[in-house]
N, C-alpha and C positions, 0 to 999 in steps of 0.2 A: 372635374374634381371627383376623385374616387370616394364611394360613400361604405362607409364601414359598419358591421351589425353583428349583434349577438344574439343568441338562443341559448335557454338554459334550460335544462330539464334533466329527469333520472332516464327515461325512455329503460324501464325495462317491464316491457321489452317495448320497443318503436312499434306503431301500429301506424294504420295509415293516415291517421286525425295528426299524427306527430311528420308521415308521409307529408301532407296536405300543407302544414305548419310551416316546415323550410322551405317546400316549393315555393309555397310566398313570398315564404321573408327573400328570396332569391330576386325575385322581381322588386322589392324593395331597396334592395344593397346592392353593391359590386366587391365587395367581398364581407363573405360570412362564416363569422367564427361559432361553431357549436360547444357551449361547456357541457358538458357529461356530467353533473351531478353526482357523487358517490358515498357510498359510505359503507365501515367495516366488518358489517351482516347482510349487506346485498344478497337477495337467492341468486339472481345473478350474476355474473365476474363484469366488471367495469371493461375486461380485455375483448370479452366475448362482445359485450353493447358496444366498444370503440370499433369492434371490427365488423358491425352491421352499420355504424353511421355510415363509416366511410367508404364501406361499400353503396348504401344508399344513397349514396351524397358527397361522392369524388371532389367537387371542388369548389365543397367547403373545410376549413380547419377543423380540427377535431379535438378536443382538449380533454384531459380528465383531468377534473377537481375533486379530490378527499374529503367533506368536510364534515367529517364525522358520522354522530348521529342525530344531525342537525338537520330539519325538514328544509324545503327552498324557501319560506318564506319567511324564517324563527328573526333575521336581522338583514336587510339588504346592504347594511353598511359593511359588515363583513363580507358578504357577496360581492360587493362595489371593491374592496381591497383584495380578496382574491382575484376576479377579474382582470384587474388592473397589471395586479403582478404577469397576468397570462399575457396581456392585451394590451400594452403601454399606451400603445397610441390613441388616437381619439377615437371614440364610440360615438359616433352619429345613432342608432336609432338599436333599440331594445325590443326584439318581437318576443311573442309568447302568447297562450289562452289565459293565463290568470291573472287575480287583479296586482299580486306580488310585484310582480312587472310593472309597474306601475312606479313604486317606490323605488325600485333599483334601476332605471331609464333616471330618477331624478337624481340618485347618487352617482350617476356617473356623466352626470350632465349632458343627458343625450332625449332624443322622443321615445316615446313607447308607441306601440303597433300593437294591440291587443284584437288578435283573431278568435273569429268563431269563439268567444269566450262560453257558449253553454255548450258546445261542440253538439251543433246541430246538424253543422254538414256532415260530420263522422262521428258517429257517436258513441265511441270505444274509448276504453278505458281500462289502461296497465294491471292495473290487480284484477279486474274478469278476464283480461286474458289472461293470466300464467294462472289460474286458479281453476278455467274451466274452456282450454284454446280449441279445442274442437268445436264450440258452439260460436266461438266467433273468429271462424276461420278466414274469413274474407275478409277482416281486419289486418290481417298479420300479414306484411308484406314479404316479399317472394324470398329472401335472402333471411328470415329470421326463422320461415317456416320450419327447416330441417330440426333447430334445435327445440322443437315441440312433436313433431313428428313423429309416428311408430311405422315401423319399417318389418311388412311382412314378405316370406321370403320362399318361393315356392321350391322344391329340388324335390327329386328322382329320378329315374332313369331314364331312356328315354321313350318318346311315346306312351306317359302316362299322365299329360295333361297340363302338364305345367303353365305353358302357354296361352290354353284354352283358358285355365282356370284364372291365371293374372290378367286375363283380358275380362272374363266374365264379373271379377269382382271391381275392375276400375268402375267397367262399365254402372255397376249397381254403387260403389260410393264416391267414386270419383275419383279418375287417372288425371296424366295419363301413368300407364305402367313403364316398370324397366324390363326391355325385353333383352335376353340374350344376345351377350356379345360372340358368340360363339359359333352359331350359325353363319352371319357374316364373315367373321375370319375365314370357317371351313370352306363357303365356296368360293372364296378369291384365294384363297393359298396354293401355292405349288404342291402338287401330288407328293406323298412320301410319308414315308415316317415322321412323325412329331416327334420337335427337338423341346427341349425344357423352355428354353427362352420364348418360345411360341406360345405357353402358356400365360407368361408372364404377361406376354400382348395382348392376351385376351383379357385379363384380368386388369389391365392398362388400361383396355376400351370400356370393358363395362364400369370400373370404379368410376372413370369419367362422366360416360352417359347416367349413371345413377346419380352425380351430385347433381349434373345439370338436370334432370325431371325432379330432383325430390323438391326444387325451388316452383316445380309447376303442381305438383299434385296435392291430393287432401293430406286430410288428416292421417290416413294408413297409407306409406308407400308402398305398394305391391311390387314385386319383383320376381321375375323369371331369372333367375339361378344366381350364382353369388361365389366370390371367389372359394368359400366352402366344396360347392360342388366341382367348382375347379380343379380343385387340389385332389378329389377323388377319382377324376378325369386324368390326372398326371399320373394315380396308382395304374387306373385299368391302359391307359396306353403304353406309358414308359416303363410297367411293372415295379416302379419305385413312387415312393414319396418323397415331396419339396420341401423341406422345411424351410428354404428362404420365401415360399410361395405358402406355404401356412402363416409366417409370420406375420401376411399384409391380410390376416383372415378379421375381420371388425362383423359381429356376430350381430344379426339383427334384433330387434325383440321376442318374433316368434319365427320359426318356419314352418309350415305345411310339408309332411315330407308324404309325395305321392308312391305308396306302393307299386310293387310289379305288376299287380294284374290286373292289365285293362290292355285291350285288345293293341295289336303291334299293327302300326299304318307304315305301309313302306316309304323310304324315303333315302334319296338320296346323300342326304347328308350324313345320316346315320350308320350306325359302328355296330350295336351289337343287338341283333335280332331275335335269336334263340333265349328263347326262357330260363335253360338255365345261367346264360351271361346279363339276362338282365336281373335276374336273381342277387349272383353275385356283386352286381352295380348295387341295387338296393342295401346288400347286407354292410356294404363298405361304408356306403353312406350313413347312416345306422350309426355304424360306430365312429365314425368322423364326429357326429353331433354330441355322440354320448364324450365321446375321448374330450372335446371343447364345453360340454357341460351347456349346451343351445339349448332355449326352451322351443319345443315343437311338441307339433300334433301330424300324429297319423291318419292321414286321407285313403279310407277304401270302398272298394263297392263299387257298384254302377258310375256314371258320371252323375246324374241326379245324387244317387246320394253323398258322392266326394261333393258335388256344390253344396249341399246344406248344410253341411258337415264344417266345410270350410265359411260359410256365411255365419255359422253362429261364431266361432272362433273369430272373424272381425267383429261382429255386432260385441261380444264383451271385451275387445282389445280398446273400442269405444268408449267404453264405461268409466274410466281412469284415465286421465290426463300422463304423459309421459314422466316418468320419474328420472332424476337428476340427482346427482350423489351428493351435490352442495355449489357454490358458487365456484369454486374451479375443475368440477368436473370435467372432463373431458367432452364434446356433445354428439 
């Protein structure tokens, strides 16, 4: 006999106590339906929380219920009649931490399953994180992190650290980093001139590699170059500019943009050696940021001092939890 179950909650945002919650209720049921909670000033979007259950939790049902600005526990008979509408059929068993649960397992003629109700095994909780998510970052499971996330962005020319630098600050608050898709492309590609679409593949590889580490990293995602500097890459090879390769430009919070002068390490892979072409790569970039209106900071000096330079600009990108334009922002 197949055993059927419900979970109901706001989950915004899911954290792992909400993690922890359905794992169980899983071992409890053989199929489990999630209702989504909502209501019409969520900071939140209800689309955005549908699309982290269900990536969290492939196979269970996912449900959104509107009901107003009515808390979960103001009437479970109302709860018990919306459910219902969702969930015709029988409700065997009602999991949940609170005691609400309780009353609406008995409106719908089913048991209740009340876990961890003081949530001692995880002991996180919805409104300290979106209020203050860097402090309880190891709450916030892998798939919600990005949309809390600040995303720092390093660009220059080449040979002025970039790499070193997004390595040296994972290292101090915690990677991993995105490193350049671009290098890889360059040394497995066919000799020749660069054609435009070859740009677009880089900018293919790194967009990808970047969602997939920002679900692994802290609070700051570091990153080594960005389809920005891509597109100034299209100027100096192709002597023209993309604007269908501008268009997929998604601007970070900050960038570090490293200066030309710090000493040139030979290297294979590399284009343009002479100071005054790496000059020129600087001044383009430059105004690529200014043209997009990016907020950055200029890194110069020794290496010592581009690190301090660049540690204090994370340590206050810390200070302030990521800002969101409302519940349908974009994230």
């Amino acid at each position: 006999m197949t055993t059927t179950g419900v979970i109901l909650g706001k989950f915004m945002p899911p954290h792992e106590g909400h993690v922890a919650l359905v794992r169980t209720a899983s071992y409890l049921v053989d199929r489990l339906t999630i209702i989504l909670s909502t209501s019409d000033n969520d900071p939140i979007s209800p689309s955005m929380r549908k699309g982290w259950m269900e990536s969290l939790f492939p196979e269970a049902v996912v449900i959104v219920a509107n009901n107003g600005a009515e808390p979960l526990a103001s009437d479970s008979a109302e709860w018990s009649s919306i459910i219902r509408g969702f969930h015709p059929e029988a409700i065997d068993r009602v999991i949940g931490s609170e005691g609400y649960i309780v009353d609406l397992a008995r409106s719908l003629n089913a048991q209740h399953f009340i876990l961890d109700p003081m949530w001692m095994a995880f002991p996180a909780n919805s409104i300290e994180v979106r209020e203050d998510p860097f402090s309880h970052w190891k709450s916030i499971p892998d798939y919600v992190r990005p949309y809390f996330q600040k995303r720092l962005t390093m660009v220059g020319p080449e040979s002025t650290g970039k790499s070193y630098m997004a390595d040296i600050l994972a290292a101090k608050f915690g990677g991993p980093y995105v490193p350049e898709y671009g290098r890889p492309y360059e040394k497995y590609r066919i000799a020749g001139d660069y054609r435009a679409e070859e740009l677009h593949f880089i900018v293919d590889g790194h967009v990808a590699h970047r969602k997939t580490l920002s679900m692994k990293a802290g609070p700051i995602l570091f990153e080594d170059t960005d389809p920005l500097l891509t597109a100034v890459w299209a100027e100096m090879l192709l002597d023209r500019s993309l604007p269908d390769l501008e268009a997929r430009i998604e601007l970070p919070d900050h960038y570090l943009l490293l200066d030309a002068n710090a000493p040139w390490e030979e290297d294979p892979l590399r284009y343009y050696g002479k100071q005054e072409l790496r000059q020129k790569f600087f001044t383009k970039i430059k105004a690529k940021l200014d043209a997009f209106g990016a907020s950055y900071t200029l890194l110069s000096g020794d290496w010592a001092e581009r690190e301090a330079q660049a540690i204090t600009v994370v340590e206050n990108m810390l200070k302030t939890p990521k800002i969101h334009g409302g519940p349908d922002a974009p994230n």
